[in-house]
NUMIPA-718800 format. One line per field, with one value per atom (N, C-alpha, C, O, CB): residue number from 0; residue in one letter; atom name; x, y, z. Coordinates in pm, 1 decimal. Glycine has a CB too. Layout:
# NUMIPA-718800
pos = c(NUM,...);
code = c(A,...);
site = c(CA,...);
c1 = c(X,...);
c2 = c(Y,...);
c3 = c(Z,...);
This chain:
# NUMIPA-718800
pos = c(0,0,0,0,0,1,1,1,1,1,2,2,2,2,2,3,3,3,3,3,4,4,4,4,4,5,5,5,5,5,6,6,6,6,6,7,7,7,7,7,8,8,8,8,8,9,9,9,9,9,10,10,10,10,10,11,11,11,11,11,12,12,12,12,12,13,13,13,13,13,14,14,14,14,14,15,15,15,15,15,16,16,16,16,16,17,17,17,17,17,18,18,18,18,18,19,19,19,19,19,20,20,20,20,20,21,21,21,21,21,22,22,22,22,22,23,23,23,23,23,24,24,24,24,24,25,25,25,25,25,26,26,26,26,26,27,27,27,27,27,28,28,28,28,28,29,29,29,29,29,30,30,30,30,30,31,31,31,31,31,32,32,32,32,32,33,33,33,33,33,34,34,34,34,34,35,35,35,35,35,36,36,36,36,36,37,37,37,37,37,38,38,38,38,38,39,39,39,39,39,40,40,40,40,40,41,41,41,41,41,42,42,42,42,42,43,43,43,43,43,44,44,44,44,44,45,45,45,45,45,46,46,46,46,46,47,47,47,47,47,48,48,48,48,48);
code = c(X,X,X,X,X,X,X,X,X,X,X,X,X,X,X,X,X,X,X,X,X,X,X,X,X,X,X,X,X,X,X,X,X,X,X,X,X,X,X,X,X,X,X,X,X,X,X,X,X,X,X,X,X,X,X,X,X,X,X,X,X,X,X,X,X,X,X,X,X,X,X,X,X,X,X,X,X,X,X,X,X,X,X,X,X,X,X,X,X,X,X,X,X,X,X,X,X,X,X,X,X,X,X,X,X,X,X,X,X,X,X,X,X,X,X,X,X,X,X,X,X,X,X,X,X,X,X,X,X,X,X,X,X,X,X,X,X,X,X,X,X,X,X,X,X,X,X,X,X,X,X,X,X,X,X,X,X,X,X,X,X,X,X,X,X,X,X,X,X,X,X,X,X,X,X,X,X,X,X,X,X,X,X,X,X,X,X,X,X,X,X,X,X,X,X,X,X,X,X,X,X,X,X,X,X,X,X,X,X,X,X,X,X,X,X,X,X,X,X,X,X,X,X,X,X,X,X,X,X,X,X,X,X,X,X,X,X,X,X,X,X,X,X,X,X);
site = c(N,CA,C,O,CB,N,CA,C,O,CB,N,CA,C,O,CB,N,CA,C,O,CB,N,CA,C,O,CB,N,CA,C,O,CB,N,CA,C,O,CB,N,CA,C,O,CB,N,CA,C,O,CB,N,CA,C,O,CB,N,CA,C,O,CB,N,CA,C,O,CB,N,CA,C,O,CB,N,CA,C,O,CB,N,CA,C,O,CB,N,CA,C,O,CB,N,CA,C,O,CB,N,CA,C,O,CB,N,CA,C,O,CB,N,CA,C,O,CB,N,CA,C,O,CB,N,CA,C,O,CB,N,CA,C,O,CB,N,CA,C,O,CB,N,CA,C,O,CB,N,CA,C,O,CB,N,CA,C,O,CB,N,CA,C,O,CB,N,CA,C,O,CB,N,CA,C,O,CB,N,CA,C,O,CB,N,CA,C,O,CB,N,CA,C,O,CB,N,CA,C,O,CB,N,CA,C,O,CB,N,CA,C,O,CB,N,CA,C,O,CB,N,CA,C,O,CB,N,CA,C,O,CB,N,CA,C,O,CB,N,CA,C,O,CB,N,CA,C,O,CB,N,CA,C,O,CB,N,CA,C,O,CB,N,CA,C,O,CB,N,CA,C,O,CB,N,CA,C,O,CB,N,CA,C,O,CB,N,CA,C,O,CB);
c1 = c(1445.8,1362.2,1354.8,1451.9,1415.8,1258.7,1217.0,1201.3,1152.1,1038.2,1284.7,1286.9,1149.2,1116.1,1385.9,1071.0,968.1,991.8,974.9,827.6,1030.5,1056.5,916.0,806.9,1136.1,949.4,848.2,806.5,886.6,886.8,666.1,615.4,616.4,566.4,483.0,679.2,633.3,548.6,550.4,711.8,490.3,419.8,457.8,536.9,329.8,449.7,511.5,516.9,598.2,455.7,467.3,483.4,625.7,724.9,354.2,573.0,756.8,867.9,975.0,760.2,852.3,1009.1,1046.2,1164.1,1018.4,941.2,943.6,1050.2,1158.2,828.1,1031.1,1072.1,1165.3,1190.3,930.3,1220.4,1330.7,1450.6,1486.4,1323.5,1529.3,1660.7,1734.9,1683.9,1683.1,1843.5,1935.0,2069.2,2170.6,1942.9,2070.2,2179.3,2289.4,2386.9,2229.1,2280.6,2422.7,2390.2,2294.7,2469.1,2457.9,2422.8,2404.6,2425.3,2516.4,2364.5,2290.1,2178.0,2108.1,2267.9,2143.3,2007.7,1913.3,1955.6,2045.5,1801.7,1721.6,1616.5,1595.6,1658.0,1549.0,1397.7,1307.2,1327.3,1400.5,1212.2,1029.4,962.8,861.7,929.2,1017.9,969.7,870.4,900.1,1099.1,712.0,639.7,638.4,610.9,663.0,677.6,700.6,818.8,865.0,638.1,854.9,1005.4,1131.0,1146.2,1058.1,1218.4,1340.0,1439.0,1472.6,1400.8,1481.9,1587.6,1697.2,1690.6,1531.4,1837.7,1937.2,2011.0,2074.8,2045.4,1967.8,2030.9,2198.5,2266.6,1942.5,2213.5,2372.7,2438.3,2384.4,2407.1,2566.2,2673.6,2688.9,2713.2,2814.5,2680.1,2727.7,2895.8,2968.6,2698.3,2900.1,3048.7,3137.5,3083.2,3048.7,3314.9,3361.7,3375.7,3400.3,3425.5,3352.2,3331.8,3211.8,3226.2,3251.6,3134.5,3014.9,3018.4,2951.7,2904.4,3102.4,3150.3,3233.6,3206.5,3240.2,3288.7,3430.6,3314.9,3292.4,3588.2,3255.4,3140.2,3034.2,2965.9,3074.1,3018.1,2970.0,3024.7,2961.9,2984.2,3138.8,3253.0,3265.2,3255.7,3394.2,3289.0,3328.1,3205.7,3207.0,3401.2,3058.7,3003.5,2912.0,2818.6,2905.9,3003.9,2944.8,3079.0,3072.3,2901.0);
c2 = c(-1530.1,-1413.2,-1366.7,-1319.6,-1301.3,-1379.6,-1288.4,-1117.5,-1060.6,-1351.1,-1050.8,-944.6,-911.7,-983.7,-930.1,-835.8,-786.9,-620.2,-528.8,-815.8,-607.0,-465.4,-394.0,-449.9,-443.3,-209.4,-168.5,-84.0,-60.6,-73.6,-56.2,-1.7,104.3,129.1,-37.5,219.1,307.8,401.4,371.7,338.5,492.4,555.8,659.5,723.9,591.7,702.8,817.2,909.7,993.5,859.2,932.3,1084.6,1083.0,1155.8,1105.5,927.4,894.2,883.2,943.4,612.1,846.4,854.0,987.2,1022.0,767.2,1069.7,1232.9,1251.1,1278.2,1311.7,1239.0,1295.3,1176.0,1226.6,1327.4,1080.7,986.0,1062.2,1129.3,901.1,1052.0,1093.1,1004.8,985.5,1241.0,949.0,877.3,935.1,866.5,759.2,1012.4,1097.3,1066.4,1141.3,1101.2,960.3,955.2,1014.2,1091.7,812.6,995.2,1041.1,936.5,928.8,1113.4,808.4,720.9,757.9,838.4,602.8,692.2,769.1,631.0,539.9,886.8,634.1,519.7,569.4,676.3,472.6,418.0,432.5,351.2,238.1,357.1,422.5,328.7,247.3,273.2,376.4,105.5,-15.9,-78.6,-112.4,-132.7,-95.4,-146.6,-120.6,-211.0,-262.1,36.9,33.5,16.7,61.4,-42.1,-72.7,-85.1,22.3,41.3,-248.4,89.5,133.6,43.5,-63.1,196.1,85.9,18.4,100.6,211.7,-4.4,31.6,145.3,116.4,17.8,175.6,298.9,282.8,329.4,431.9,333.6,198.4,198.9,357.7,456.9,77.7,330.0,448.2,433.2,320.6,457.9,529.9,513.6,481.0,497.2,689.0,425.6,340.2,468.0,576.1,253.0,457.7,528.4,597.3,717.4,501.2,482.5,447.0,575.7,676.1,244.6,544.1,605.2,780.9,871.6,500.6,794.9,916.4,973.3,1080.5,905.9,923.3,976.9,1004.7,1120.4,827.9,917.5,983.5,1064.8,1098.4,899.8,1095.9,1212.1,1342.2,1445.6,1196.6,1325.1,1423.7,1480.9,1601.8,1369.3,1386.1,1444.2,1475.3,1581.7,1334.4,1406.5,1426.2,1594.5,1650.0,1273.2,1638.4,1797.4,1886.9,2009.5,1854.9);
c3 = c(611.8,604.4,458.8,399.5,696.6,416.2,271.3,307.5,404.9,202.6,147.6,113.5,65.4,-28.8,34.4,97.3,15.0,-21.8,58.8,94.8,-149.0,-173.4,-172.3,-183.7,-314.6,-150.2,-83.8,-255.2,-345.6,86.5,-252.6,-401.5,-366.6,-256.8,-473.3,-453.1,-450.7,-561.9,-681.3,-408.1,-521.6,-620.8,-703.7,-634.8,-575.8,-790.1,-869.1,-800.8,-839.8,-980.6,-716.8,-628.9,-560.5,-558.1,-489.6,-490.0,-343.5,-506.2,-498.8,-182.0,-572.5,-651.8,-691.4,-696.9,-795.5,-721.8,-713.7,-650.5,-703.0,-642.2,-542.6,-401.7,-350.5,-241.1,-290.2,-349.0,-362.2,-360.7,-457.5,-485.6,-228.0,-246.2,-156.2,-45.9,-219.8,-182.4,-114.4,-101.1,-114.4,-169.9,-85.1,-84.9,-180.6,-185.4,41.1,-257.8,-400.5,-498.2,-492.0,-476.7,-612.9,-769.3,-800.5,-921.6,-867.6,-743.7,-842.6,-879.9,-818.4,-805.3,-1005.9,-1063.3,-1102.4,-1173.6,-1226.3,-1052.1,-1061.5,-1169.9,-1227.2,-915.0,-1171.6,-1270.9,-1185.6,-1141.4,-1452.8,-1171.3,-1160.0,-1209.5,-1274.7,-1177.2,-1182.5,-1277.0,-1180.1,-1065.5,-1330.5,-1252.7,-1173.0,-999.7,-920.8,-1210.0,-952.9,-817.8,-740.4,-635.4,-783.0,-839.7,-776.9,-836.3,-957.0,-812.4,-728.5,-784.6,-846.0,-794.5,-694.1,-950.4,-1057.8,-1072.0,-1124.4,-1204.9,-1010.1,-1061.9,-1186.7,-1223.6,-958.2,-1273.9,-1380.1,-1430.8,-1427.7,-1445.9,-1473.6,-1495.9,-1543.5,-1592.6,-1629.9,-1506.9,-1593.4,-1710.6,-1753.9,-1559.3,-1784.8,-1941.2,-1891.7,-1793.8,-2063.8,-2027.9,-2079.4,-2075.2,-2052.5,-2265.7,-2102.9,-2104.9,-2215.5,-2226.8,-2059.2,-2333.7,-2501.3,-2539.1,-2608.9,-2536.0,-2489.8,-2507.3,-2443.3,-2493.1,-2428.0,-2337.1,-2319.4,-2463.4,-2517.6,-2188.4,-2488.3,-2602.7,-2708.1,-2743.4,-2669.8,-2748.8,-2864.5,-2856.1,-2952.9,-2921.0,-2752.6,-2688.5,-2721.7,-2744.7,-2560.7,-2721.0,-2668.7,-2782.5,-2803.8,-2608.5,-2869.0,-3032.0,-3074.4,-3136.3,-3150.1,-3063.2,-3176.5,-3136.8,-3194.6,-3218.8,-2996.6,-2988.9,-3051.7,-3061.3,-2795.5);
């Protein structure tokens, strides 16, 4: 059985909730989940406020 992911439109990602704190992006329709920043990348955060 083939996956065919479903497109959505800028409006449905609007309104997109899956109940986690993952946080996606709208690539061509498709949801993309975008990674966690590093822990590295936290610490320089941290300092450079």
């Amino acid at each position: 059985m083939t996956y065919t992911p479903l497109k959505l439109t800028f409006e449905q990602y609007l309104e997109y909730d899956d109940g986690t704190d993952n946080r996606y992006e709208l690539f061509d329709g498709e949801l993309r989940l975008v990674p966690s920043e590093s822990e590295e990348n936290g610490w320089i955060a941290v300092w450079l406020m």
